[in-house]
Every structure is written in C-alpha cells, then in structure tokens.
C-alpha beads as a LAMMPS data file, in Angstrom:
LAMMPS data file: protein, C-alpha beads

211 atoms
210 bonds

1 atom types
1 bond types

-500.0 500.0 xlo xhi
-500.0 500.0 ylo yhi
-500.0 500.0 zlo zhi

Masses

1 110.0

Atoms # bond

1 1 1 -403.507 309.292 -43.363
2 1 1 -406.812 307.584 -43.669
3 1 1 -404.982 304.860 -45.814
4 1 1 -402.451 304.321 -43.210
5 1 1 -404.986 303.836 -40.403
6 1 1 -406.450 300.942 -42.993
7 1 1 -403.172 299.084 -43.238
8 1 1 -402.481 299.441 -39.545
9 1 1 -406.037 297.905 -39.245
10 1 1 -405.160 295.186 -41.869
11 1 1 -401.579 294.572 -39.875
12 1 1 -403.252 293.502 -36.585
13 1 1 -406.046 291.435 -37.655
14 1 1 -403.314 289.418 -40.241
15 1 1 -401.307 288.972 -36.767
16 1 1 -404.519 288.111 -35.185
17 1 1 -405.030 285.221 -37.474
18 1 1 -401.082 283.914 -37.869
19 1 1 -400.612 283.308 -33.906
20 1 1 -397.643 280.654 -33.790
21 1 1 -399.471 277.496 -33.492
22 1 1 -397.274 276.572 -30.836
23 1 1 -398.236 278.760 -28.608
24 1 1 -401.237 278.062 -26.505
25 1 1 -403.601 280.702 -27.506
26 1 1 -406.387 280.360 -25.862
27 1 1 -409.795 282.369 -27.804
28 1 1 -413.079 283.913 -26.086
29 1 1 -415.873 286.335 -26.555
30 1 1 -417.726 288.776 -24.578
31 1 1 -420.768 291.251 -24.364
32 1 1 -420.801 294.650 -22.620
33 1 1 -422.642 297.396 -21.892
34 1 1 -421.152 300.370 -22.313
35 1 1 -421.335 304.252 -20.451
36 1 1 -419.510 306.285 -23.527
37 1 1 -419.197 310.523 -23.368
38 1 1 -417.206 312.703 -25.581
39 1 1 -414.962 315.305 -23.240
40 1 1 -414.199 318.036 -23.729
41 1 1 -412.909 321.765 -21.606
42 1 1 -415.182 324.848 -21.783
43 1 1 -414.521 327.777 -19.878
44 1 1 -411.462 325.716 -17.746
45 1 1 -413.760 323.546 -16.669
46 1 1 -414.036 319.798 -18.238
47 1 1 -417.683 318.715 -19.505
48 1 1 -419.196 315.613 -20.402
49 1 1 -422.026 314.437 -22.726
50 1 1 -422.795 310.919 -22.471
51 1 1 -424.738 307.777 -23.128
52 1 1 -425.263 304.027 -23.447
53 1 1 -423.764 301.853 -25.885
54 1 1 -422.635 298.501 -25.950
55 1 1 -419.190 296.444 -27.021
56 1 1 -419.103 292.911 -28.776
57 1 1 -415.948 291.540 -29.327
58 1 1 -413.661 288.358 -29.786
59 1 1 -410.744 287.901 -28.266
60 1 1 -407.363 285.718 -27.850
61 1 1 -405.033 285.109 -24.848
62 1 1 -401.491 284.824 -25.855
63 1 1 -398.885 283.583 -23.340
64 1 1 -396.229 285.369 -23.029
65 1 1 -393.464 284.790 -19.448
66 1 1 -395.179 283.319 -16.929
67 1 1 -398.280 285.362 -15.686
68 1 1 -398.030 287.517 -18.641
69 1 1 -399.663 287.021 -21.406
70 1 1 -400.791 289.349 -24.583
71 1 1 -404.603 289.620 -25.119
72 1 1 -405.502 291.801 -28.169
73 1 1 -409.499 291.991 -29.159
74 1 1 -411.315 293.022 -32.412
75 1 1 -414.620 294.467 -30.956
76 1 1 -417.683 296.064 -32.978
77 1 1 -418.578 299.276 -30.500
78 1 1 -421.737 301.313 -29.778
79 1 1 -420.537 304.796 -28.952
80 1 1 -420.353 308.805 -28.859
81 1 1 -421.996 311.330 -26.485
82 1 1 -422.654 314.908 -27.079
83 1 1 -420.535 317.943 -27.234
84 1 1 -421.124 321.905 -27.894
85 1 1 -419.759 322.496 -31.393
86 1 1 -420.253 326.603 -30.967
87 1 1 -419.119 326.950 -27.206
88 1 1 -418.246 330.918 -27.487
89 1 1 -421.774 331.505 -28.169
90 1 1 -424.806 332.312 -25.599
91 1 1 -426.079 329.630 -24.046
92 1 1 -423.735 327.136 -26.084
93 1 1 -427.147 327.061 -28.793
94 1 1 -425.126 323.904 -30.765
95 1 1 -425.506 320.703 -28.018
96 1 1 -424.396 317.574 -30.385
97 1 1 -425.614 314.389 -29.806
98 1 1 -423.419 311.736 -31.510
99 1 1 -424.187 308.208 -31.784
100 1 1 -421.917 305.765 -33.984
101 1 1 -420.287 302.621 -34.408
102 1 1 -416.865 301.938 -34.716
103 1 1 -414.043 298.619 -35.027
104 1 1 -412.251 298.724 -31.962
105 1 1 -408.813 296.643 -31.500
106 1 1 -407.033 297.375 -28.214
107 1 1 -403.594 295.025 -27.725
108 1 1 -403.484 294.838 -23.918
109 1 1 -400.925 293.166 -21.859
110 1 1 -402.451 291.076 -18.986
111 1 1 -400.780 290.543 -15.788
112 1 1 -403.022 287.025 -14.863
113 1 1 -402.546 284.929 -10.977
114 1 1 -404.808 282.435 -8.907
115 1 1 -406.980 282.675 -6.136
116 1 1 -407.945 279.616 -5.220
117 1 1 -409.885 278.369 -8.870
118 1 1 -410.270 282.151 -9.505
119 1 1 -408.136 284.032 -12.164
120 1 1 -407.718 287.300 -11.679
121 1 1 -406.680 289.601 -14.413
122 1 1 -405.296 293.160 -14.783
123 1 1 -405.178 294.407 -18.535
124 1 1 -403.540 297.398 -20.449
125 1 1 -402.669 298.713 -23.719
126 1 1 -403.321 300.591 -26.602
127 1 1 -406.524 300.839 -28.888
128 1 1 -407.158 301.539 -32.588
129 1 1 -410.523 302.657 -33.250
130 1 1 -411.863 302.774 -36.622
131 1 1 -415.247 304.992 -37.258
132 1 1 -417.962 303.255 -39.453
133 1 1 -420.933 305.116 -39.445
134 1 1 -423.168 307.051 -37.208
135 1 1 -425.832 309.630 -36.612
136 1 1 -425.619 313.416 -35.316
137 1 1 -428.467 315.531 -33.798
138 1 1 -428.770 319.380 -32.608
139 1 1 -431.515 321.619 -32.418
140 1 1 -431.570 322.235 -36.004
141 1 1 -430.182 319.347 -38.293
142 1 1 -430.647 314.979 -37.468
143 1 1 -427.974 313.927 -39.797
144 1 1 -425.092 311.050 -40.817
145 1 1 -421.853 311.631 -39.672
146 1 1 -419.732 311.615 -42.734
147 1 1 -416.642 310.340 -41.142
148 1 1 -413.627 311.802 -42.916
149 1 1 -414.442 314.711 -44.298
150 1 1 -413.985 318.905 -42.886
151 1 1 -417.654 319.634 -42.224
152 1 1 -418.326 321.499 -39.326
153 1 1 -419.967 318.865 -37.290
154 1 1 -418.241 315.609 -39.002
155 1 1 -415.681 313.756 -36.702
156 1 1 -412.178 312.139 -37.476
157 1 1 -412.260 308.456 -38.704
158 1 1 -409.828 307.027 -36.298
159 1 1 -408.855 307.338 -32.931
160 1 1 -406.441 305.569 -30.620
161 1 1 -406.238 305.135 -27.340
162 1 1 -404.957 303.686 -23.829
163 1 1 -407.515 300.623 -22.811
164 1 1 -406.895 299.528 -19.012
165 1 1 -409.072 296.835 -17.211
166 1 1 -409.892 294.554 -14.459
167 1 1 -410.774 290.914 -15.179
168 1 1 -412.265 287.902 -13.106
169 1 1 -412.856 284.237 -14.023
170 1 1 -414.254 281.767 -12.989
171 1 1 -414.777 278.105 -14.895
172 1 1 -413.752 279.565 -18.182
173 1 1 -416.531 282.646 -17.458
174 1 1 -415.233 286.142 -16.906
175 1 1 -416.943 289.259 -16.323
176 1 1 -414.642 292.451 -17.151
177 1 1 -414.692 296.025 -16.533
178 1 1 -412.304 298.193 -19.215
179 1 1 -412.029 302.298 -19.449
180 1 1 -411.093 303.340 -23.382
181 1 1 -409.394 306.629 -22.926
182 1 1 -408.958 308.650 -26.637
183 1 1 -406.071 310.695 -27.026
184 1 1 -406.766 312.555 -29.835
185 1 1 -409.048 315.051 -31.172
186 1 1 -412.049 314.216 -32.960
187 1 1 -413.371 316.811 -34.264
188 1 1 -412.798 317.196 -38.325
189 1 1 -412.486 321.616 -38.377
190 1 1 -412.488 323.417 -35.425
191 1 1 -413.749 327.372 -35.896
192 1 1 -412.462 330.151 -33.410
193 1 1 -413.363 329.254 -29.685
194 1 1 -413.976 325.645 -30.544
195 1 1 -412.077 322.733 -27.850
196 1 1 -411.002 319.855 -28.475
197 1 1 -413.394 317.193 -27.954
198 1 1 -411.954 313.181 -26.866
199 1 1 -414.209 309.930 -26.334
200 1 1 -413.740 307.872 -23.101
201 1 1 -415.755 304.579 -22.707
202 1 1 -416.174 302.374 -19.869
203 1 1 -417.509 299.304 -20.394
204 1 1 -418.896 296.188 -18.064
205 1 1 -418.362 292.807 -20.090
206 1 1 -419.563 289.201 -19.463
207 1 1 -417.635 286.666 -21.474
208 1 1 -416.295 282.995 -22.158
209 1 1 -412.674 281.391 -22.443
210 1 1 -412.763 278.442 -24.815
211 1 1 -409.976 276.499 -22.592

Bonds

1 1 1 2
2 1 2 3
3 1 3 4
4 1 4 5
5 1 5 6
6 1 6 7
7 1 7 8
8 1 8 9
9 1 9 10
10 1 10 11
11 1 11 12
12 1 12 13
13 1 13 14
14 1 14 15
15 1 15 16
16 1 16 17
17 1 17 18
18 1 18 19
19 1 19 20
20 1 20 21
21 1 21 22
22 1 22 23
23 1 23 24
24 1 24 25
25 1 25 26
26 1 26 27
27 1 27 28
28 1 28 29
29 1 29 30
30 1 30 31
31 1 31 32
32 1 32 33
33 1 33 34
34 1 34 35
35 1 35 36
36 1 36 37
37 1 37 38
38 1 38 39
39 1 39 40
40 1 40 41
41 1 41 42
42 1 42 43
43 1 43 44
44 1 44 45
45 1 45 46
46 1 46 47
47 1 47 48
48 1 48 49
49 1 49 50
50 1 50 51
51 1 51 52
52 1 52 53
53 1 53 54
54 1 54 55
55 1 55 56
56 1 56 57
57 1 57 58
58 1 58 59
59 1 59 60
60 1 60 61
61 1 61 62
62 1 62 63
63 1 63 64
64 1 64 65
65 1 65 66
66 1 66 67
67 1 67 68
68 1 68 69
69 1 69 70
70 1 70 71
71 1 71 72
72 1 72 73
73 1 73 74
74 1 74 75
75 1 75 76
76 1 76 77
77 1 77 78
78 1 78 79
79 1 79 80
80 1 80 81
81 1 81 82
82 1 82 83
83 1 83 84
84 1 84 85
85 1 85 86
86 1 86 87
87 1 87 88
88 1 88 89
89 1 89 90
90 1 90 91
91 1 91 92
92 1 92 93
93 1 93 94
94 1 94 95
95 1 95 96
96 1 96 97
97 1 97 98
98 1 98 99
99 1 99 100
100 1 100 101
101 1 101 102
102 1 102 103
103 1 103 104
104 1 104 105
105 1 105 106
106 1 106 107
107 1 107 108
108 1 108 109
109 1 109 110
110 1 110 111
111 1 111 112
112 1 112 113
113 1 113 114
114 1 114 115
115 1 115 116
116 1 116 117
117 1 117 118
118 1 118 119
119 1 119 120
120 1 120 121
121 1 121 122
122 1 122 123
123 1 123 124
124 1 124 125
125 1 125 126
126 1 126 127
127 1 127 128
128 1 128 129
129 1 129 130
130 1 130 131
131 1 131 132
132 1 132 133
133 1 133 134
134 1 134 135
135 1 135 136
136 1 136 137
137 1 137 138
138 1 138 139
139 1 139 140
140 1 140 141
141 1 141 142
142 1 142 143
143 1 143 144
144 1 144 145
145 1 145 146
146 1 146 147
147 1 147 148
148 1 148 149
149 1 149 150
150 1 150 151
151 1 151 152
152 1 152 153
153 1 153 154
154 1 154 155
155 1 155 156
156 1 156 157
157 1 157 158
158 1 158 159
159 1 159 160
160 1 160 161
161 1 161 162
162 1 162 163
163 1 163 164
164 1 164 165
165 1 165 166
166 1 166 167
167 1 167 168
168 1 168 169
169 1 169 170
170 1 170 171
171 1 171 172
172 1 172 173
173 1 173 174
174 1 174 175
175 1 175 176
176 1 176 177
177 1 177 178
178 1 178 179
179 1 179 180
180 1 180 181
181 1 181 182
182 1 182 183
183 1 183 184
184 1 184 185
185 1 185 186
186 1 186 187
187 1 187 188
188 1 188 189
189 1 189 190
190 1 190 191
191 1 191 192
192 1 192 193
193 1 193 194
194 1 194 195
195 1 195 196
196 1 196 197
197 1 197 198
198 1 198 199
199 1 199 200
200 1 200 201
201 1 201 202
202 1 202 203
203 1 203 204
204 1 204 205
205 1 205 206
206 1 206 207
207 1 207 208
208 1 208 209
209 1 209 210
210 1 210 211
C-alpha cells in the first residue's frame, strides 16, 4: 500500500512537470497560515484538538474550457492537532498532541470570472497527503511519530482528501482561503473503544501569479 501511495505521488508530480507546452500554464506560489485539528466522535458527540501550522506551496493554472481551468499544487504542510488515544477510560488520561509535516498535492478544478480587474476564483478537488515526519506528546511519553508502522500512538502515512477554496486576485496577487477535509482514518491500530480520528485544515494563503 505504502508503495502505491509513492507511485501515485511520483504520477502527479511527472504530470506536473510534462504540462503540454501549448497550453498556457500559467505558475505561482503562496504562503499560509494554517488552523489544523484532528476530529474525531467520543461519546456521539464530535471533538476537536487543534493548532497552528502553516502551508508553502507552488502551484500551476492549467486552462481548461473557458473559465475552467485545472490548478493542482505540491505544498510542504505544517499540521496535526490532538486526539484521546484511550477515550473509554476516566477522564480520557491519553490527550495526544500531534505535530508533523507532510507533502500535500490537491488537483482542484477552478471555476475563474472578472470583476472589473478582479479575478475571482472558486476551487475544488481532491488531495494526496504524504506524512514525513513529526512529533507526539501525552502526559507520559514526547516522542517521533514513526509514520507507517502499528504502534499504538503512530499514525497512517497517507491521507487523501476533498480540498475546496475561495480565491481573489488582484495584479497577479491573490490571497486564498482553502478547507482540507481527510477522509480516512489515521490512526495506525485502534484498541477496543478507540474512534476514528480524521485531519481537517483550513488555511489563509497570500500568493503570486507569474502572468
């Protein structure tokens, strides 16, 4: 599985860099802050842990039919939250706080039109996330996250996602705001009583077209 995720990886950043040349791609960058938590349901009701991160990331604009256009992104994210790995117990004694990074490539499909000289931009797509490396703290341990592996407080290497967002710009400027909602589990082992746990991001994004 983890090989697969690689070569899907691999996949989109060879498309990335084989665009038709005939098309007019159009490349930019951007910086974000970003306001990441890990969800997850404990006793029918839906918590969140969260904190600040941060998303750096390049992107292209591909034109597509007319106000559509495809706009994938490889971005290097700041994430995690915090999550209670032992929720059956009292007092839920096992609070996580996670804190990682991760290669993030959503492939949205932008829906772009004019307002006078302002572009206005409405994004969504999928997202690949990749887990690098990261630290985890409770009570008792301050340790890596070994993504990968079944330890009892390791997460799940890869994630994907639905990425939807909002974009204006202005003289080749943008500023962006983009929710990543995961879809799948992260957790690596789950022991009786144990939910699953799922990281949303949103992030707030200044950028620049190169047109």
């Amino acid at each position: 599985m983890k090989v697969f995720m690689r070569k899907i990886g691999l996949m989109l950043l060879v498309v990335l860099l084989v665009m038709p040349v005939a098309a007019k791609v159009t490349y930019g960058v951007r910086f974000g802050g970003a306001y990441s938590s890990l969800i997850q349901k404990v006793n029918d009701e839906y918590e969140s842990g969260a904190r600040f991160g941060f998303s750096v990331a390049g992107l292209a604009d591909i034109p597509l039919y007319k106000r559509f256009s495809l706009r994938p992104e490889i971005a290097f994210v700041n994430q995690g939250g915090s999550y209670y790995s032992a929720p059956q117990m009292d007092e839920m004694a096992y609070l996580n706080k996670c804190s990682y990074y991760s290669i993030q490539v959503p492939v949205n499909l932008a829906y772009t039109f004019l307002f006078t000289d302002v572009r206005f931009s409405i994004l969504a797509g999928p997202a690949f996330d990749f887990s690098l490396f990261g630290k985890m703290k409770n009570k008792e341990t301050d340790t890596d996250i070994l993504f990968g592996t079944t330890e009892d407080k390791d997460l799940k290497s890869f994630d994907l996602g639905v990425k939807l967002g909002l974009g204006v710009e202005y003289s080749n400027f943008f500023f962006s705001i983009d929710a990543f909602c995961g879809a799948l589990d992260r957790r690596a082992t789950k022991r009786p009583g144990e939910t699953s746990v799922y990281q949303n991001n949103v992030t707030f994004s200044l950028g620049y077209f190169f047109r």
